[in-house]
C-alpha positions as CSV (number, residue, x, y, z in Angstrom):
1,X,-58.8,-30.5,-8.0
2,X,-61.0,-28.2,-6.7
3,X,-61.0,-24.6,-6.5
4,X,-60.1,-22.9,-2.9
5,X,-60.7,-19.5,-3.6
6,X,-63.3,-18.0,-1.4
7,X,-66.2,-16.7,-3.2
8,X,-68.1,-15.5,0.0
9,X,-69.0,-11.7,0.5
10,X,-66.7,-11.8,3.8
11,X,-63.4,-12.8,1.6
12,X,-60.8,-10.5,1.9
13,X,-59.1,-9.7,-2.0
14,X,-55.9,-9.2,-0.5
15,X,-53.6,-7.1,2.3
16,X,-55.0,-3.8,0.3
17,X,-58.0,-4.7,1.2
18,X,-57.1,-5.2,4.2
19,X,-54.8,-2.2,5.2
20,X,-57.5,0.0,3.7
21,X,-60.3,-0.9,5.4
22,X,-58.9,-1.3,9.0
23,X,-60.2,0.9,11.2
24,X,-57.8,4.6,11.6
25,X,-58.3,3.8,15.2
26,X,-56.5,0.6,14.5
27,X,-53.4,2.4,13.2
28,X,-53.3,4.7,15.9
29,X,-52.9,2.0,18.2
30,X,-50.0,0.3,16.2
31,X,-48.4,3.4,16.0
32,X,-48.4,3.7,20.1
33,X,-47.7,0.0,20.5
34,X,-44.8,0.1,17.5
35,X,-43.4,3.4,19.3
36,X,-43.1,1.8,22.7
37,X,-42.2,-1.9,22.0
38,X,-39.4,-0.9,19.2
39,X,-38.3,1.2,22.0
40,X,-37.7,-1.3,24.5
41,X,-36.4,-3.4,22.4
42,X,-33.5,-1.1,21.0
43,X,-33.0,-0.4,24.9
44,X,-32.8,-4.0,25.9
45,X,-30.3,-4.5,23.2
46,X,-28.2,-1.3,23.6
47,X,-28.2,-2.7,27.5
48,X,-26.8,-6.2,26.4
49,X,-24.1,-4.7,24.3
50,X,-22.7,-2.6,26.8
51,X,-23.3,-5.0,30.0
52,X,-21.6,-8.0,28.3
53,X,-18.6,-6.4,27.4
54,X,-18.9,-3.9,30.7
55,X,-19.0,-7.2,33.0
56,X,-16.3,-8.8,30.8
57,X,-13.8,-5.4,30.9
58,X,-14.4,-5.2,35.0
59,X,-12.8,-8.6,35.4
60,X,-9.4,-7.0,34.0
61,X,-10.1,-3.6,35.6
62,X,-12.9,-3.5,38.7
63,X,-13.0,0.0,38.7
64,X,-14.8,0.1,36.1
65,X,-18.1,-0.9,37.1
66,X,-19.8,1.7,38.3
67,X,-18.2,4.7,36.4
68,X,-19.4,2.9,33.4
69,X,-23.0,2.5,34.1
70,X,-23.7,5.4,32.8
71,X,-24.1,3.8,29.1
72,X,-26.6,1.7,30.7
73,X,-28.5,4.8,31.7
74,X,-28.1,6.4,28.2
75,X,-29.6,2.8,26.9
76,X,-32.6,3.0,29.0
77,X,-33.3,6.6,27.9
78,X,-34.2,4.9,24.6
79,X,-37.0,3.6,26.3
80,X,-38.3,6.6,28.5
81,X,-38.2,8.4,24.8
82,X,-40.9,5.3,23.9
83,X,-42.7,5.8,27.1
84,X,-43.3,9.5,26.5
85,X,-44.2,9.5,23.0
86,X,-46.7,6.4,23.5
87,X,-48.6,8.9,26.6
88,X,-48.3,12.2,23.9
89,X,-50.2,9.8,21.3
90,X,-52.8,8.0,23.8
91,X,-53.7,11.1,24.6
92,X,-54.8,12.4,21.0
93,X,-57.1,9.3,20.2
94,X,-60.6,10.6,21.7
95,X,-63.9,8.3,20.8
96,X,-67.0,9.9,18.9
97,X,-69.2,11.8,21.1
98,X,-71.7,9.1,20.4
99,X,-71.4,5.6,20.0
100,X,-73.2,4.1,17.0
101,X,-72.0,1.3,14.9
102,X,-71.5,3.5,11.9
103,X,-70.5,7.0,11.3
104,X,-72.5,9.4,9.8
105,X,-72.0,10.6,6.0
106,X,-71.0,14.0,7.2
107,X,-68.4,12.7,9.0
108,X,-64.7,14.0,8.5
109,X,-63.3,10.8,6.9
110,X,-60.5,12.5,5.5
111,X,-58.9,13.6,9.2
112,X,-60.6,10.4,10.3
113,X,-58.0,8.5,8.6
114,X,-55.2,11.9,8.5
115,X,-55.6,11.1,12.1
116,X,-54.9,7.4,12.1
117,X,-52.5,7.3,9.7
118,X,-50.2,9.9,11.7
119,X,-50.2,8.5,15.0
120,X,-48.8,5.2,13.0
121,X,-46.2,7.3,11.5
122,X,-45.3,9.1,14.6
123,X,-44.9,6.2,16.4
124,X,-43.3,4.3,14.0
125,X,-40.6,6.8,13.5
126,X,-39.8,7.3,17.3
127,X,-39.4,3.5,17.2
128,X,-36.8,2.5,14.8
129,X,-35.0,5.9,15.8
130,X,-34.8,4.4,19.0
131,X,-33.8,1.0,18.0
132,X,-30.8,2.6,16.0
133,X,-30.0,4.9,19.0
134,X,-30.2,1.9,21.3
135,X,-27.5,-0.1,19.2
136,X,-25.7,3.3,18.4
137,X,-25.4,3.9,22.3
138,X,-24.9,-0.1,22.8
139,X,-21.4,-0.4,21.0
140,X,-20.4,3.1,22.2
141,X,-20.9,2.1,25.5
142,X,-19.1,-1.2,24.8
143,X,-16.2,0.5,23.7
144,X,-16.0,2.9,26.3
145,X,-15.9,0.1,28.8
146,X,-13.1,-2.1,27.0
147,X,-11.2,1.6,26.7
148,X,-11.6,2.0,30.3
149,X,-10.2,-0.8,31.4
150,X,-7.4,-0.1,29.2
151,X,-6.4,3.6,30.0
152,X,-8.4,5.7,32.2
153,X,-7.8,9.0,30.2
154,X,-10.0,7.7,27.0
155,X,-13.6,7.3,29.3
156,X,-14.4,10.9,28.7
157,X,-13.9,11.3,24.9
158,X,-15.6,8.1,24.5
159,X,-18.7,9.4,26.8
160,X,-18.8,12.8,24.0
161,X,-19.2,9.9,21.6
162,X,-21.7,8.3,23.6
163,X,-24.1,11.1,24.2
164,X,-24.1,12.2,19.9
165,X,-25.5,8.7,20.0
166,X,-27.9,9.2,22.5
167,X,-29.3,12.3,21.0
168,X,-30.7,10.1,18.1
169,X,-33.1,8.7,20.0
170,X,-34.2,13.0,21.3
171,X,-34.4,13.2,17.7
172,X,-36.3,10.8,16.9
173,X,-39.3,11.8,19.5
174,X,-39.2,15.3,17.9
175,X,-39.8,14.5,14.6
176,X,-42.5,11.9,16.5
177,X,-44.1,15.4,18.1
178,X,-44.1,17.2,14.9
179,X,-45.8,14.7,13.0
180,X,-48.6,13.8,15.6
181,X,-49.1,17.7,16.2
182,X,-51.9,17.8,13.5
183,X,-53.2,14.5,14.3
184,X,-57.0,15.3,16.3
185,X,-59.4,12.4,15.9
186,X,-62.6,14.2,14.9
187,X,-65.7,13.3,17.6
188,X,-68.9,14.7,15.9
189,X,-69.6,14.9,12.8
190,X,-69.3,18.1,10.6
191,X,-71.6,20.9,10.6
């Protein structure tokens, strides 16, 4: 049997290696790409949990329908929160005043990598937070539809319900400012 392990000087030795030595520009990236997509996706989901059961509860009760768009609006705010943090962090990755293939030794490696590291937090955070708001505001919405058609009366304590949930996904782009706020990509090297 013979032996498959790679013996060449461009094996990786594992996923350290590999998250370690990925570039800070790399995470940066992620972190806007994570911090956008999870956002969509907890808007597209909060959107199919209160349209399903919004369409179905409209067929008992048409009036309905367009008082209760509203929780699709409060879904989609998940996803403007994405939008907004993924411009705040594209705008804080700047390029080295000159392009070489490697940095110099005096290079700030440690905000280098501070830098990178952040932006993937940031962004990270603002995502799931808005994939949990997106679902929190989802089934609030969906019972605010189903309590609608029911009894009229009940649309506007379910809508203070509906806007706590909502404010998860604020929350989440705060905490997303606060940690990117120190995050500056150094572009010379130091002095």
């Amino acid at each position: 049997m013979a032996d498959s392990t790679c013996t060449s000087e461009f094996c990786n030795a594992g996923w350290a290696e590999i998250l370690t030595h990925m570039s800070p520009y790399g995470y940066a990236n992620f972190g806007i790409a994570f911090g956008l997509g999870l956002s969509v996706v907890g808007a597209a989901w909060g959107i199919w949990l209160t349209g399903a059961s919004l369409v179905g509860a409209a067929v008992k009760a048409p009036r309905i329908r367009s008082k209760n768009l509203i929780s699709v609006i409060f879904c989609e705010a998940t996803a403007i929160y994405g939008v907004i943090m993924a411009i705040i962090l594209a705008n804080k990755v700047k390029k080295p005043d000159e392009a070489t293939y490697f940095l110099d030794e005096d290079w700030d490696f440690p905000g280098f990598y501070y830098a990178g590291y952040g932006m993937f937090s940031a962004g990270l955070s603002v995502g799931l937070t808005n994939i949990a708001s997106g679902v929190s505001v989802g089934i609030a919405g969906s019972s605010c539809a189903i309590a609608d058609a029911q009894d009229p009366s009940l649309f506007v304590k379910i809508l203070i319900v509906e806007i706590f949930a909502s404010a998860l996904g604020i929350f989440g782009i705060i905490v997303g400012i606060i940690q990117s706020n120190s995050c500056t990509f150094p572009i010379a090297p130091l002095e």
